[in-house]
N, CA and C of each residue as an Amber inpcrd file, in Angstrom:
protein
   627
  39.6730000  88.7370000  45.0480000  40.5660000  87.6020000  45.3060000
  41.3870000  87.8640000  46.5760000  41.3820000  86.7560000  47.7070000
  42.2340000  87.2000000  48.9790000  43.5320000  87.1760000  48.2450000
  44.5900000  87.7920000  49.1550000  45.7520000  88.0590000  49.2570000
  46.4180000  86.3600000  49.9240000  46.1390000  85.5810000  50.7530000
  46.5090000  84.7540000  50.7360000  45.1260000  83.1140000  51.3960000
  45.4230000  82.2110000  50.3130000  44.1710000  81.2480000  50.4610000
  45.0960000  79.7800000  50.5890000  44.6780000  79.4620000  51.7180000
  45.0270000  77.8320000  52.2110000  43.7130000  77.2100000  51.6590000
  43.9680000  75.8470000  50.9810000  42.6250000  75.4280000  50.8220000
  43.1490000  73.8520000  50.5630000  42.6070000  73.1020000  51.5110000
  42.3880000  71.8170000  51.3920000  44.3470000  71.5880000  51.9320000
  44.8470000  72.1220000  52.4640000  45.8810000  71.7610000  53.1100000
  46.0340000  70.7770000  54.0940000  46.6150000  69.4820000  53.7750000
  47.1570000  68.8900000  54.8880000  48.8820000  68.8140000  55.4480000
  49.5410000  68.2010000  56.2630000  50.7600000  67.7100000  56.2940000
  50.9110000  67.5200000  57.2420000  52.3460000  67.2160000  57.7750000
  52.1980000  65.9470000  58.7200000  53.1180000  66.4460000  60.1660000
  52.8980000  66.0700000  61.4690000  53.6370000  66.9410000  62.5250000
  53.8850000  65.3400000  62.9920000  55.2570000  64.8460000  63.3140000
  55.5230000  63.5030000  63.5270000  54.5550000  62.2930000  63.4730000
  54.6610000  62.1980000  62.2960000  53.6660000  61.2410000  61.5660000
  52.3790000  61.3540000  61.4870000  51.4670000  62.4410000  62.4780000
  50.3190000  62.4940000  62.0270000  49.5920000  63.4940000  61.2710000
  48.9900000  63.6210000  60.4230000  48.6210000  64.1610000  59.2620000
  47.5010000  65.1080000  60.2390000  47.8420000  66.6770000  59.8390000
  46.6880000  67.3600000  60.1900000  46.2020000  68.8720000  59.1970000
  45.0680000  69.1860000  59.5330000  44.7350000  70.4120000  58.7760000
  44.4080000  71.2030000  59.5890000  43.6030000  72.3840000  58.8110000
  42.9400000  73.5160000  59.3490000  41.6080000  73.2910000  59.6650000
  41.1090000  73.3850000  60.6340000  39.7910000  73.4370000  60.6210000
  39.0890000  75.1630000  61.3170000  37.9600000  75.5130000  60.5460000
  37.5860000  74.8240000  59.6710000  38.0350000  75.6650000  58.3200000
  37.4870000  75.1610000  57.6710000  37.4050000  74.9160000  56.1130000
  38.8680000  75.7220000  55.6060000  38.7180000  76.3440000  54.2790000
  39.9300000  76.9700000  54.0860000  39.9940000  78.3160000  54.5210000
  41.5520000  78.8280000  54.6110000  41.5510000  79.9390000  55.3300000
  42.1880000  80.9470000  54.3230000  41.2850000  82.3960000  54.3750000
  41.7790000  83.3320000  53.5340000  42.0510000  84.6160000  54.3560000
  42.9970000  85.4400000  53.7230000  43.4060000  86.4520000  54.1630000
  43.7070000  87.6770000  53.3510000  43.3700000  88.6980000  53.5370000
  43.2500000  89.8280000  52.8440000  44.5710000  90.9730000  53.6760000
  45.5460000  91.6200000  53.1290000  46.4160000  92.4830000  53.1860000
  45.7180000  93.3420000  54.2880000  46.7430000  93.8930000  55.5660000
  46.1700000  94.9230000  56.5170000  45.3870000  93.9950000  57.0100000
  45.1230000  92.5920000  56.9090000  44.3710000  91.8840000  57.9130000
  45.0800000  90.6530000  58.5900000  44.5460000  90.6850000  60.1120000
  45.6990000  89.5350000  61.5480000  44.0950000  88.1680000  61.2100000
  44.7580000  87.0020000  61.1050000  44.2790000  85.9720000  61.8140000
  45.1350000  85.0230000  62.4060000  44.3860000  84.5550000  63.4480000
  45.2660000  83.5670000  64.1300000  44.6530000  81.9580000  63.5470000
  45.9560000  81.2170000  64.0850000  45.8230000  79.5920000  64.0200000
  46.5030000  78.8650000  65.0520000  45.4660000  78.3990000  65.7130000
  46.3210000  77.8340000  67.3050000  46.4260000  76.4990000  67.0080000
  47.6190000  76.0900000  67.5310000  48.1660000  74.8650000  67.6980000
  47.9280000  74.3570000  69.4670000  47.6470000  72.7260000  69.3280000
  47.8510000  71.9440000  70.4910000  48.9150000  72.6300000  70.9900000
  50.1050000  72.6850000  70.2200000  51.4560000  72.5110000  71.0230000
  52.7620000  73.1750000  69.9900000  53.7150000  73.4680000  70.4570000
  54.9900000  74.1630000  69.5860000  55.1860000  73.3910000  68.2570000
  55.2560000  71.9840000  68.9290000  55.3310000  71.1830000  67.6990000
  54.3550000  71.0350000  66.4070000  53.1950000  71.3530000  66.4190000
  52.1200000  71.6480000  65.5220000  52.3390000  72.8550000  65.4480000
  52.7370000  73.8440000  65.8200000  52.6210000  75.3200000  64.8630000
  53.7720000  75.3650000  64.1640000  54.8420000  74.7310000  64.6950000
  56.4730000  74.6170000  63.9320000  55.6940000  73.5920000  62.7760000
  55.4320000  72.8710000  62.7290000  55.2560000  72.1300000  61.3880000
  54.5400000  73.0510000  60.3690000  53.1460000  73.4470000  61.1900000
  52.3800000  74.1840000  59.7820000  53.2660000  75.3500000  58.9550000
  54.0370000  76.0680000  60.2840000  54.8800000  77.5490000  59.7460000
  55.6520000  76.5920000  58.6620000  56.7050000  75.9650000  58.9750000
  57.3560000  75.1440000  57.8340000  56.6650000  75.3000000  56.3430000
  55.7780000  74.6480000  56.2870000  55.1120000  74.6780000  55.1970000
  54.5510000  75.5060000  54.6830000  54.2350000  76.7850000  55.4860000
  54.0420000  77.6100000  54.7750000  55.0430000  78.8080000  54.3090000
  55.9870000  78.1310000  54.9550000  56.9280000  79.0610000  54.4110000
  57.7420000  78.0980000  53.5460000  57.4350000  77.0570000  52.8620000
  58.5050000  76.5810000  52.1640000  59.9560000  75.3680000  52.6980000
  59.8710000  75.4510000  53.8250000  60.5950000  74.6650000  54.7220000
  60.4970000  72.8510000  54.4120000  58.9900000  72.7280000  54.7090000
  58.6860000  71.4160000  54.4420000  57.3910000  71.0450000  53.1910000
  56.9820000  70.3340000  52.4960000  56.4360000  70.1330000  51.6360000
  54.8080000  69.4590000  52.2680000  53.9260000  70.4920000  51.8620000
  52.6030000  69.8610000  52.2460000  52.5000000  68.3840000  52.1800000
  51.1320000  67.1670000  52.7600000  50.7840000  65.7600000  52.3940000
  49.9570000  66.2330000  50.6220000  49.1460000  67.1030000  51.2800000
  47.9240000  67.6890000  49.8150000  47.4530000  68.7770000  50.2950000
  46.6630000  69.2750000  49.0860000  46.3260000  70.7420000  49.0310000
  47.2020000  71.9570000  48.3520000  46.5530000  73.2030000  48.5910000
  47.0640000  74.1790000  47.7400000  47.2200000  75.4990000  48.7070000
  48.6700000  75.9730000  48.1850000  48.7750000  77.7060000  49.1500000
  49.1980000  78.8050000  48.2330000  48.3140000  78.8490000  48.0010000
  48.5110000  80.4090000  46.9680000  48.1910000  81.8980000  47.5800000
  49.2720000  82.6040000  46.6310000  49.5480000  84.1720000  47.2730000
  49.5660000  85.0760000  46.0460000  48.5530000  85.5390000  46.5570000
  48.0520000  87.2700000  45.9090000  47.5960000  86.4350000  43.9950000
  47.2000000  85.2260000  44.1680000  46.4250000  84.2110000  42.7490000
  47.4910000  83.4430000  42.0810000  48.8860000  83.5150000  42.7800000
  49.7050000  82.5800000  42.5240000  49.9260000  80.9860000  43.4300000
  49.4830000  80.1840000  43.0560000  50.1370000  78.7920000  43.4970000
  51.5010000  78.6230000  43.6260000  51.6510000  78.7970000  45.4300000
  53.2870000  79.0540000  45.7600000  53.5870000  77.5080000  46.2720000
  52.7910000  76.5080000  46.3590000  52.7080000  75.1360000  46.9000000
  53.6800000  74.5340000  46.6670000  54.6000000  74.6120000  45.6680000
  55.7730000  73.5560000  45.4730000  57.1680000  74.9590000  44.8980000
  56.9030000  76.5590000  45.4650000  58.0720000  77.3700000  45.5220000
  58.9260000  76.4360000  46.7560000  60.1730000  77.3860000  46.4450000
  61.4890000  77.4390000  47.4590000  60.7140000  78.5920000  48.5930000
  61.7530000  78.7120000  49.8380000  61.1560000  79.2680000  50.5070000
  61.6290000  80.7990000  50.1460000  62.7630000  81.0920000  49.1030000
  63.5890000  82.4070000  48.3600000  62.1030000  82.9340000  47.6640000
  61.7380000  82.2720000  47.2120000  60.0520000  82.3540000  45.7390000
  59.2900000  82.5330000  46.0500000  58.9750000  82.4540000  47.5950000
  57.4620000  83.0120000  47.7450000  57.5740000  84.2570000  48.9040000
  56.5650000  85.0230000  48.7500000  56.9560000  86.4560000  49.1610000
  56.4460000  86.1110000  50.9020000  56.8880000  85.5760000  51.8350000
  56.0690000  85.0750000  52.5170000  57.3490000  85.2180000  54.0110000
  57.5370000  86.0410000  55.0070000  58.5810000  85.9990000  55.8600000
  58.2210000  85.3020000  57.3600000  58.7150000  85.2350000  58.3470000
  58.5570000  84.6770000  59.3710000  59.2900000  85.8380000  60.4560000
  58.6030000  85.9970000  61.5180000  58.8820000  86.6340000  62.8810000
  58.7470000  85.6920000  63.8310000  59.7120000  85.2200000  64.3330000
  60.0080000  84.1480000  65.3140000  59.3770000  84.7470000  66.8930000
  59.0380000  83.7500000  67.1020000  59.0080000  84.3920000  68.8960000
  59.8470000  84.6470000  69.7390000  60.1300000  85.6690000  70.2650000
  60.9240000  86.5020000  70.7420000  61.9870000  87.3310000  69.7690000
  61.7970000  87.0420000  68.4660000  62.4580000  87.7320000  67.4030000
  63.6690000  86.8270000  66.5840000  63.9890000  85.7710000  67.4830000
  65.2170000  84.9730000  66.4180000  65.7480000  85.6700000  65.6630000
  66.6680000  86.7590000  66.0400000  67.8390000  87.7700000  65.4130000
  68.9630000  86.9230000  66.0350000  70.4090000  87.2580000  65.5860000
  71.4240000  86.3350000  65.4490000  72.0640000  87.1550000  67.0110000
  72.2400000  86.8910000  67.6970000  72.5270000  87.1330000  69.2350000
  74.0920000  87.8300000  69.4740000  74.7640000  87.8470000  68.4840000
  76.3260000  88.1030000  68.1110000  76.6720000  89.4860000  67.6000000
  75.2380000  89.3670000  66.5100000  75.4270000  90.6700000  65.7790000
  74.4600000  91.9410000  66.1910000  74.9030000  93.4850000  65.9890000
  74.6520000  94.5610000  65.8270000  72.7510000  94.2480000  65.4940000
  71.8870000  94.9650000  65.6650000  70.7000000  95.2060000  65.0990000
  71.0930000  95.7480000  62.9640000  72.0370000  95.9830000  63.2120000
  72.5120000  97.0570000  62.0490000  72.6870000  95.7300000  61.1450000
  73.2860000  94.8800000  61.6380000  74.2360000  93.9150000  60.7920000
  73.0080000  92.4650000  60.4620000  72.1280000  92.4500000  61.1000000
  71.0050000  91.5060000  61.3250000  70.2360000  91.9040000  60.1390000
  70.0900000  92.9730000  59.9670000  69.5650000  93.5210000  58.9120000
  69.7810000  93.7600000  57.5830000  71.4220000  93.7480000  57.5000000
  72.4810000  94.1030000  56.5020000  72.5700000  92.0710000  56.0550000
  72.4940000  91.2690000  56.9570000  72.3510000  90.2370000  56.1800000
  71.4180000  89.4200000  55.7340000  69.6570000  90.1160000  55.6510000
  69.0100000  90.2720000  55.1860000  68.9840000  90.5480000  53.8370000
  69.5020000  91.6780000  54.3620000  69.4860000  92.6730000  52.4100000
  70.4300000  92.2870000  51.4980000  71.4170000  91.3810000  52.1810000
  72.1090000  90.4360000  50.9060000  71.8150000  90.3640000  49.8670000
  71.6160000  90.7090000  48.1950000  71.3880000  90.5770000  46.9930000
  72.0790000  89.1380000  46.3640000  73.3270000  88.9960000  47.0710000
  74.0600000  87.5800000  46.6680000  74.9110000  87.3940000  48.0950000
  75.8810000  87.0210000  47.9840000  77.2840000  86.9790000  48.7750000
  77.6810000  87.9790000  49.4290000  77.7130000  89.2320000  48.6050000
  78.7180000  90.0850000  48.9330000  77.9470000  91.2590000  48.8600000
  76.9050000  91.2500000  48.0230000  76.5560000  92.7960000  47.7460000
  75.0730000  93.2580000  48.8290000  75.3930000  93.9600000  49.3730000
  74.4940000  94.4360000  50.4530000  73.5200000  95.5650000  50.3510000
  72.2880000  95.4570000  50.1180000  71.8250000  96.6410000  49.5430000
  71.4580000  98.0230000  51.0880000  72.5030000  98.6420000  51.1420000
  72.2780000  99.7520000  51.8030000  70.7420000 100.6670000  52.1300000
  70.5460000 100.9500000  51.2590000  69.1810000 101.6210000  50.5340000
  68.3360000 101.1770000  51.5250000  68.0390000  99.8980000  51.2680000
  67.1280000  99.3760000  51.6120000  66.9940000  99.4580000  53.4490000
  68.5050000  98.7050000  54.2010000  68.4190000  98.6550000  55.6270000
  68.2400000 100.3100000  55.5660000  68.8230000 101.4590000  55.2090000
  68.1700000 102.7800000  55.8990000  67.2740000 102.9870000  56.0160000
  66.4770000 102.7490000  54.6770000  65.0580000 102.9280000  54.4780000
  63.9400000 102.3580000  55.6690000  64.3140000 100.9920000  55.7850000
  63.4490000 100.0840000  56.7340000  63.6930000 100.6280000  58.1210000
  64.9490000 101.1960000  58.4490000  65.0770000 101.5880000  59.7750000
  64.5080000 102.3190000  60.3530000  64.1230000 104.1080000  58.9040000
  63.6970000 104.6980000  59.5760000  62.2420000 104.8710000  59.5740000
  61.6420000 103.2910000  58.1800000  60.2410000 103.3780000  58.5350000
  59.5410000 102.4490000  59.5430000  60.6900000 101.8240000  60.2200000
  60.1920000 100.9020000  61.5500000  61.0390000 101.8490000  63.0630000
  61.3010000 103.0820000  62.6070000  61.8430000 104.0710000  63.9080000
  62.5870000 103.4880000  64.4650000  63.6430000 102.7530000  64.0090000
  64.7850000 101.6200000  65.1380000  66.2620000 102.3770000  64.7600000
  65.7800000 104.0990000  64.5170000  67.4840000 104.2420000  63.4010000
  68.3170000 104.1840000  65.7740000  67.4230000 104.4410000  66.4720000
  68.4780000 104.7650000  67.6470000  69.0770000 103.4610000  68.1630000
  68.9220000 102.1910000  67.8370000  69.3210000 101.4700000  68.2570000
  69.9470000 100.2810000  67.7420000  70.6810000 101.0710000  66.0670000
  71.2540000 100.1300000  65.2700000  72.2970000  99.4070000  65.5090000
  72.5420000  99.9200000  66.6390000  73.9470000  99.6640000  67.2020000
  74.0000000  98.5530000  68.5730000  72.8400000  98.2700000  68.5560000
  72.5310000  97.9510000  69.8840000  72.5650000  95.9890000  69.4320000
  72.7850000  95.6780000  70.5050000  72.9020000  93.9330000  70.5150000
  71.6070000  93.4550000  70.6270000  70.7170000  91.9100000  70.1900000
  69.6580000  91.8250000  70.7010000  69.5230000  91.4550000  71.9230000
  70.0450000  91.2070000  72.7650000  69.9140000  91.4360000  74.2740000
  69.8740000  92.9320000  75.3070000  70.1120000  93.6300000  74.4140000
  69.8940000  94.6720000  74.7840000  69.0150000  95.3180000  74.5130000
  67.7850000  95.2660000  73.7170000  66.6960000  95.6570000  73.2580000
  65.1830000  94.8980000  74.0540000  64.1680000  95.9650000  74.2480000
  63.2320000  95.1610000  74.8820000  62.8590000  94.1270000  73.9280000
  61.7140000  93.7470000  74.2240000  60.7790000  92.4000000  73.9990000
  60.0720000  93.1740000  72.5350000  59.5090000  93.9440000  72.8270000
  58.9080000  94.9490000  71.8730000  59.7500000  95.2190000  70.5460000
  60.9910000  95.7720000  71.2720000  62.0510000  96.6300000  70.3190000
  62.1060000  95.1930000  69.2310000  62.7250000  94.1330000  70.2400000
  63.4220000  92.6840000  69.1900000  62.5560000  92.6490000  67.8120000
  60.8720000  92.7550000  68.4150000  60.4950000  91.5910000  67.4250000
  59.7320000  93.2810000  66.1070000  60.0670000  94.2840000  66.4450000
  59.9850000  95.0640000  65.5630000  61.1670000  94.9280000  64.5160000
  62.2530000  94.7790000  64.8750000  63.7400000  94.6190000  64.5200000
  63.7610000  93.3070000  63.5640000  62.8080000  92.3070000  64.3320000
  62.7130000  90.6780000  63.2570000  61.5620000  91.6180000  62.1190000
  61.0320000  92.0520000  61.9670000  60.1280000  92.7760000  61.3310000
  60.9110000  93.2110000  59.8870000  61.4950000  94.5510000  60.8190000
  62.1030000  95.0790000  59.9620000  63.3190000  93.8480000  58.9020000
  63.7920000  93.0350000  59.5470000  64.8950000  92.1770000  59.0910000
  64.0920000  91.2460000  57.5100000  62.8580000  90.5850000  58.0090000
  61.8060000  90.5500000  56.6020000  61.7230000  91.3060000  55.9770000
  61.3680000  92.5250000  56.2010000  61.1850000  93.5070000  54.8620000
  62.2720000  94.0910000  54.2600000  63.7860000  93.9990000  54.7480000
  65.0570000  93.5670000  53.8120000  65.5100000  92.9640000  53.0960000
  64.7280000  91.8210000  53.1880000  64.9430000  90.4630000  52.4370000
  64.5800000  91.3760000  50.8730000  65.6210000  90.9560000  49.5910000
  65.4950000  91.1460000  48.3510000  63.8820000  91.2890000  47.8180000
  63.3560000  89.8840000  48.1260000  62.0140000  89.7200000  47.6720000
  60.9230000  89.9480000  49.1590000  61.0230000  91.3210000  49.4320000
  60.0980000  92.1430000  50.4640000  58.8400000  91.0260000  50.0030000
  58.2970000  90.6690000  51.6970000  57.2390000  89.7550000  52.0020000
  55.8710000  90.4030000  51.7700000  54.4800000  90.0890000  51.5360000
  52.9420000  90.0720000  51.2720000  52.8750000  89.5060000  52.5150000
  53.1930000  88.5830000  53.0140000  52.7180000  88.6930000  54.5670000
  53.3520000  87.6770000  55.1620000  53.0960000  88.2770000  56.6280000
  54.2740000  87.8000000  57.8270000  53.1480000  86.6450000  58.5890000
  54.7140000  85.3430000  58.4520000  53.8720000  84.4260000  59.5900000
  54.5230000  85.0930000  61.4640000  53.3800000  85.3740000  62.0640000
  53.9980000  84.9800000  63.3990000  54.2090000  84.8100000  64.2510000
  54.7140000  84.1200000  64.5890000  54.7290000  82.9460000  66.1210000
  54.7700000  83.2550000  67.5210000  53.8910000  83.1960000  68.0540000
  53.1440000  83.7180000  69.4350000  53.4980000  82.4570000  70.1830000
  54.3140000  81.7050000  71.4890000  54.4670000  81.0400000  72.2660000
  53.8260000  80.9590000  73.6800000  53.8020000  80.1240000  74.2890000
  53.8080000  80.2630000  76.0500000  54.6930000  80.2500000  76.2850000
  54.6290000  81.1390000  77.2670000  56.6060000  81.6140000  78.0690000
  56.6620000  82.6540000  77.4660000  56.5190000  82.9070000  75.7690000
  57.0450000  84.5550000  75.5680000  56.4790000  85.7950000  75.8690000
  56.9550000  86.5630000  75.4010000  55.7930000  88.0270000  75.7940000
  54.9780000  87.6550000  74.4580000  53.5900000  88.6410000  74.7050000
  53.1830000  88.7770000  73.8170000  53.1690000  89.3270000  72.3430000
  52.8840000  88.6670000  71.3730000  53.3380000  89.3270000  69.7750000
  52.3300000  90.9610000  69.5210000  52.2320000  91.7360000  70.0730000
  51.0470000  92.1640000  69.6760000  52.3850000  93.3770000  69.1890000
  52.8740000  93.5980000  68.9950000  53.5760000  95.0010000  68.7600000
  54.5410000  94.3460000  67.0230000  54.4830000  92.9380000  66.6610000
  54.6120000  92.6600000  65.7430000  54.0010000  92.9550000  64.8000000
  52.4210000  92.5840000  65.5370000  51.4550000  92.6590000  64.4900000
  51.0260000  93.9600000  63.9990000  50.8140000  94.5960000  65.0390000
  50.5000000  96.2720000  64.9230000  51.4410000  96.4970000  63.5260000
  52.8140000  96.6100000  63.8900000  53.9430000  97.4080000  63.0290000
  53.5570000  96.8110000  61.3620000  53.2880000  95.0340000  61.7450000
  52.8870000  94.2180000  59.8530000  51.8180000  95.2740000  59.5450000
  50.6750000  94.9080000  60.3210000  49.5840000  95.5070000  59.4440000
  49.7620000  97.0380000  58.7810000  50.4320000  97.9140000  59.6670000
  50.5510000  99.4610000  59.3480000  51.3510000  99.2120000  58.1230000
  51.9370000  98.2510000  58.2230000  53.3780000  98.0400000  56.8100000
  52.1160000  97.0740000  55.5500000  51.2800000  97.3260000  55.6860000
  50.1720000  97.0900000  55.0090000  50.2100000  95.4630000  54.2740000
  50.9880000  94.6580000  55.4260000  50.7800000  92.8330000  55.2760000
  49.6590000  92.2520000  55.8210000  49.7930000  91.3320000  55.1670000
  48.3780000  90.5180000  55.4070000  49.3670000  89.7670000  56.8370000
  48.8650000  89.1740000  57.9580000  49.2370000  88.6340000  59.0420000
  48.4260000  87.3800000  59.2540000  49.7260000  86.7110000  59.8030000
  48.9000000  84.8030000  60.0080000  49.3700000  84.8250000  61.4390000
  49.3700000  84.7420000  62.2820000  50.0150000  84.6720000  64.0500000
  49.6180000  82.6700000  64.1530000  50.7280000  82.3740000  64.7850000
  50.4030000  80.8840000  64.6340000  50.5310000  80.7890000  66.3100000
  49.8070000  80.2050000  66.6650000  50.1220000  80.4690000  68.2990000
  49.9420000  79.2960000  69.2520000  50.2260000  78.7040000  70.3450000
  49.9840000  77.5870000  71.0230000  49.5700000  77.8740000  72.1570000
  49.2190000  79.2130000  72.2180000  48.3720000  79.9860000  73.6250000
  47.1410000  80.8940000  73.4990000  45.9690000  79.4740000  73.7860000
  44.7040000  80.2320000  73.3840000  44.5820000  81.6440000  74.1580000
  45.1730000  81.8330000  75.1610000  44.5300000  82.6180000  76.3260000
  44.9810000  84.1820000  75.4740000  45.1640000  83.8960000  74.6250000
  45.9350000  85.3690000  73.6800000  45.0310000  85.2700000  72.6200000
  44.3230000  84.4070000  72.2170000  43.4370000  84.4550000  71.0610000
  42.5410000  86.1420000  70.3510000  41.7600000  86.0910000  71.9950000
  40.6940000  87.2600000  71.8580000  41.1070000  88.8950000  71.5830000
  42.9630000  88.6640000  71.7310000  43.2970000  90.1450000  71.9130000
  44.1850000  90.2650000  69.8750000  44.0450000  89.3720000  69.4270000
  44.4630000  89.2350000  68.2180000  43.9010000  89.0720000  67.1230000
  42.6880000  88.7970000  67.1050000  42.2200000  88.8290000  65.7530000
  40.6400000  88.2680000  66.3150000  39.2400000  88.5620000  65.2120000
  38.6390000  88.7730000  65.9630000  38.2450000  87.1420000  65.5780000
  36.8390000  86.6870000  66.4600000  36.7290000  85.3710000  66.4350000
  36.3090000  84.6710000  65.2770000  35.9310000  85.2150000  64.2890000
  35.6300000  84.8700000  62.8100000  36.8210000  84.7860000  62.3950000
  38.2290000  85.3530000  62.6660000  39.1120000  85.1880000  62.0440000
  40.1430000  84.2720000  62.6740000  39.4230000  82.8870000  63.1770000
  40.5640000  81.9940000  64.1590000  40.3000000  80.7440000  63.7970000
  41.6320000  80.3960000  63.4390000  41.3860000  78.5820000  62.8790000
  41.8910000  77.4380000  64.3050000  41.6680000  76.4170000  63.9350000
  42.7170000  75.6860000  64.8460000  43.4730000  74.5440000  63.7890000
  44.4710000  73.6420000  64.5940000  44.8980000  72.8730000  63.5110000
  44.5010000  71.6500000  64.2420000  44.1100000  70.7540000  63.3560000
  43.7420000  69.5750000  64.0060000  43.8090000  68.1570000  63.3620000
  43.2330000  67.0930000  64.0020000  43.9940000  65.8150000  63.2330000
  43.1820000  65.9440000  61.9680000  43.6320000  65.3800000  60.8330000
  43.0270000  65.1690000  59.2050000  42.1910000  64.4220000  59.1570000
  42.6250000  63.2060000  60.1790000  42.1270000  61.8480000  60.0140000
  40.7410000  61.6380000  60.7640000  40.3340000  63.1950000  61.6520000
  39.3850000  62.7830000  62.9120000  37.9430000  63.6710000  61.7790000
  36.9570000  62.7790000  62.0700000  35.8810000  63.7110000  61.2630000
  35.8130000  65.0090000  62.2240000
């Protein structure tokens, strides 16, 4: 049984209804596939939904043989690495992390940010702002900030842009952290260095045979 199976998924990117082509897409733990989008706006919609954000048109997204299709985005084990890292620009690397590991309000599970720090090697730069960290460092740091989260993720969506650097030091760090990886991307020209060509969807209209 894959670790994570899209099947018969549609939903909608300003009013028009689109899917995966082709067929459904599965993914097995320690394994990268990509899904390229036309444009920002089609990979921001699909990520939504698969993380819980927005509610599929139809179809089913189940993880590790659970039907997570109508979870919260708290309920399904499922995190996001933004492009360029989307860490909070104000705070410490230390503290980005610490509000991650939130258990409720107030209670912060310690344990956990040490742990992640020193198995993503970032203990030298906990202190450090995200502007002060390379391109590399950030999106190891958004990495690590998912696997703080209470309910530690089965696998990372994540988002490869034009204009940004490349995600490839995301993916490396997921897979070694033994996640299954989805890279959603709107820049084919990065396709071939990410996953191999059996493992590449696109998203496209629902409505077009």
């Amino acid at each position: 049984m894959p670790l994570l199976e899209i099947d018969g998924l549609t939903w909608l990117t300003h009013g028009v209804r689109q899917r995966l082509s082709p067929g459904p897409l599965t993914l097995d733990a320690e394994q990268a596939a990509v899904v390229v989008a036309g444009d920002p706006a089609a990979g921001e919609a699909f990520a939504d939904v698969l993380l819980g954000l927005e509610a599929p048109h139809e179809g089913r997204l189940r993880l590790d043989g659970r039907d997570v299709t109508a979870l919260s985005t708290a309920d399904r084990a499922i995190g996001l690495v933004p492009a360029g890292g989307g860490l909070l620009p104000h705070l410490t690397v230390k503290r980005n992390l610490e509000l991650a590991a939130r258990k409720d309000l107030a209670l912060v599970s310690h344990g956990q940010v040490a742990y992640m720090s020193g198995w993503m090697d970032i203990q030298g730069f906990m202190r450090a702002k995200p502007h002060e960290l390379a391109h590399d460092e950030r999106l190891t740091v958004a990495l690590a900030r998912v696997m703080c989260r209470p309910m530690p993720p089965k696998m990372v969506v994540v988002e490869d842009r034009t204009g940004c650097e490349p995600c490839h030091a995301a993916v490396s760090r997921a897979l070694h952290s033994k996640l299954a990886v989805l890279i959603v991307t709107d820049d084919g020209t990065r396709v071939t260095s990410l996953a191999s060509s059996a493992r590449v969807w696109e998203i496209t209209d629902a409505d077009q045979p």
